[in-house]
LUMTIBA-808969 format. One record per residue (C-alpha): x, y, z. Coordinates in Angstrom, 2 decimals. Last residue first. Layout:
<atoms>
<atom u="X" v="Y" w="Z"/>
...
</atoms>
This chain:
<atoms>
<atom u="-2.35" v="257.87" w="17.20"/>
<atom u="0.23" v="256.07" w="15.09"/>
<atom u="2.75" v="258.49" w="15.34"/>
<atom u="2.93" v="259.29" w="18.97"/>
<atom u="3.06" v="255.36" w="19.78"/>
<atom u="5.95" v="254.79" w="17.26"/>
<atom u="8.00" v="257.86" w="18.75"/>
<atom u="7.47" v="256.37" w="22.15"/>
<atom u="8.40" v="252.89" w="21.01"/>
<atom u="11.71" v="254.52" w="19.57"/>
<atom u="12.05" v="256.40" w="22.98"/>
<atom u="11.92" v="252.85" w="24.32"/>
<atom u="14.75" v="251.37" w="22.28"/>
<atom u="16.99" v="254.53" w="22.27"/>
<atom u="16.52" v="254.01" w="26.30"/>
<atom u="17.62" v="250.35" w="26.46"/>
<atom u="20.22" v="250.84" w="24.10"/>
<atom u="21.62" v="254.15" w="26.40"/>
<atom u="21.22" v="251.44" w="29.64"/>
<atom u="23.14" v="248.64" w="28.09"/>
<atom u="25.60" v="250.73" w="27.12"/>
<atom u="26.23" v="252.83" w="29.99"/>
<atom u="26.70" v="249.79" w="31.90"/>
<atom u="29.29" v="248.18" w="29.18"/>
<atom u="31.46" v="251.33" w="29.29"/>
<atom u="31.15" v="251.07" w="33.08"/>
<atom u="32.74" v="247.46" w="32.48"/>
<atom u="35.27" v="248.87" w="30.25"/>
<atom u="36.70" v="251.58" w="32.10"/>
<atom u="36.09" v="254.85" w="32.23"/>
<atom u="38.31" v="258.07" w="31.51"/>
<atom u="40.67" v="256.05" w="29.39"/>
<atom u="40.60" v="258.95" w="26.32"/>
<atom u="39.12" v="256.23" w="24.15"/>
<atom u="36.51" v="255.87" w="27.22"/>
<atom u="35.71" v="259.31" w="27.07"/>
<atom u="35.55" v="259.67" w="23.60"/>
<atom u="32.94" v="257.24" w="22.89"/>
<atom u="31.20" v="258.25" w="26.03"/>
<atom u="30.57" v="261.92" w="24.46"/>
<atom u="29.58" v="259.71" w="21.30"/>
<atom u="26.89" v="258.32" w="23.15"/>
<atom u="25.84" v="261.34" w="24.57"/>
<atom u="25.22" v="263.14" w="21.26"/>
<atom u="23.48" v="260.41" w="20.10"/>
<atom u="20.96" v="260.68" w="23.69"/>
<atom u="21.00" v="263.83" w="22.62"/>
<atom u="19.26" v="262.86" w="19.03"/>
<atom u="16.67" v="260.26" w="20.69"/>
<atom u="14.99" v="263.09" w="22.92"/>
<atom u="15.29" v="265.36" w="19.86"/>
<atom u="12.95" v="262.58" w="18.52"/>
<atom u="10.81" v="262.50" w="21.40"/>
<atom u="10.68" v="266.28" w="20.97"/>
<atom u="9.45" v="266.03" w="17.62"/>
<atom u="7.09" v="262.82" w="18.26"/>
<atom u="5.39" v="265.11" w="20.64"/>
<atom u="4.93" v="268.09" w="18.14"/>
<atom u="3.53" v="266.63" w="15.39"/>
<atom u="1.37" v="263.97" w="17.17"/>
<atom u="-0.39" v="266.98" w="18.82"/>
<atom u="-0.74" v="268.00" w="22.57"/>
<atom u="2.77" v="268.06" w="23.85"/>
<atom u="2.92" v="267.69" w="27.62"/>
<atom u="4.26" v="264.08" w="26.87"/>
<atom u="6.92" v="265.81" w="24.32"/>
<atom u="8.32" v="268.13" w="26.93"/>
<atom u="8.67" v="265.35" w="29.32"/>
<atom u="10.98" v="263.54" w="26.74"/>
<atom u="12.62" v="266.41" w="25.90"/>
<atom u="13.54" v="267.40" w="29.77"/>
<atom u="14.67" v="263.11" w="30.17"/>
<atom u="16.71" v="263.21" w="26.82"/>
<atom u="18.28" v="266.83" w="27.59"/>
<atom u="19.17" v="265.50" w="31.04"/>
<atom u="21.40" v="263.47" w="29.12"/>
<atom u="22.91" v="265.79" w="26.67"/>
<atom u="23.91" v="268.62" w="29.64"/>
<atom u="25.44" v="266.17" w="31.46"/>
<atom u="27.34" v="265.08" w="28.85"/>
<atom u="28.44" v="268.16" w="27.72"/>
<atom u="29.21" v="269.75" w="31.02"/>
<atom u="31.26" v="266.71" w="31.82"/>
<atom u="33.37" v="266.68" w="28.33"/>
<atom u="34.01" v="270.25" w="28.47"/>
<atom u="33.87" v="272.65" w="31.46"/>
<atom u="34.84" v="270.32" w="34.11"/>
<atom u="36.97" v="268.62" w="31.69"/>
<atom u="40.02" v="269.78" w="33.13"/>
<atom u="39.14" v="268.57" w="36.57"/>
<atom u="39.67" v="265.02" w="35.21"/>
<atom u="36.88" v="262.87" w="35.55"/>
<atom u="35.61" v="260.93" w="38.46"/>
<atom u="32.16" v="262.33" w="38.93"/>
<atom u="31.44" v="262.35" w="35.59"/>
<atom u="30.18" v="258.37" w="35.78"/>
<atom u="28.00" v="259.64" w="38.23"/>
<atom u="26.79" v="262.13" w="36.70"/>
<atom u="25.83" v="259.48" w="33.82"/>
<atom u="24.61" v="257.32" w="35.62"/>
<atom u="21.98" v="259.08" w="37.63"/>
<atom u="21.19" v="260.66" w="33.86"/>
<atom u="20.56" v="257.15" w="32.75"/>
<atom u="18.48" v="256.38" w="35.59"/>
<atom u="16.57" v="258.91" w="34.54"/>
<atom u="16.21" v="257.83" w="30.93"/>
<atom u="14.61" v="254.34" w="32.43"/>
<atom u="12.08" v="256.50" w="34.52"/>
<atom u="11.14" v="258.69" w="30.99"/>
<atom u="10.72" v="255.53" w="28.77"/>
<atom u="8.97" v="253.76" w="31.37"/>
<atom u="6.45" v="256.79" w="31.15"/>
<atom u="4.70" v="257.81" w="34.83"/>
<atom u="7.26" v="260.34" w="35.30"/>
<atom u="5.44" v="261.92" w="32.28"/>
<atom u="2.12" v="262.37" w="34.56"/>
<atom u="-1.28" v="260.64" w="34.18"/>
<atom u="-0.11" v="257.06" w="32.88"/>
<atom u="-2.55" v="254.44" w="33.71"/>
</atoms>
């Protein structure tokens, strides 16, 4: 039974993301302190805050519109990887990771959306 929004698969899978993600950060140039790593950083946990946000939401309106702002960082994200691996700041096969884990994620927040609507 989920009670609290750490409960949601959707949530624990976009936490792992956000482990990632700093992760991934971790090793970027110092000059992008202030861009590329703030931005990212601040787009993922964006997907895990809106995501909690919309599970304390008590209509349909308002929880699929944070799960869908949930969906838009994790956008924003992807094309913050985009340009970090076209500017050689990861390599392929953490390219691939972050992938598999921001497809995974999109697909659940999707299923989240779906649930909030049809209620």
């Amino acid at each position: 039974m989920i009670q609290r929004f750490t409960d949601l698969h959707a949530w624990q899978e976009a936490h792992k993301l956000v482990l990632l993600v700093y992760k991934i950060t971790r090793s970027y140039p110092r000059e992008e302190q202030f861009g590329l790593v703030n931005q990212s950083r601040r787009a993922v946990v964006s997907i895990t805050s809106n995501i909690a946000e919309g599970f304390g939401r008590s209509t349909r309106k308002d929880k699929v519109n944070f799960y869908m702002m949930a969906r838009t960082s994790l956008t924003e994200l992807r094309n913050q990887m985009i340009i970090a691996r076209d500017l050689m700041y990861i390599d392929t096969k953490t390219d691939e990771q972050f992938g598999a884990s921001a497809e995974s994620v999109a697909k659940l927040i999707s299923g989240l959306e779906r649930s909030a609507s049809d209620k």
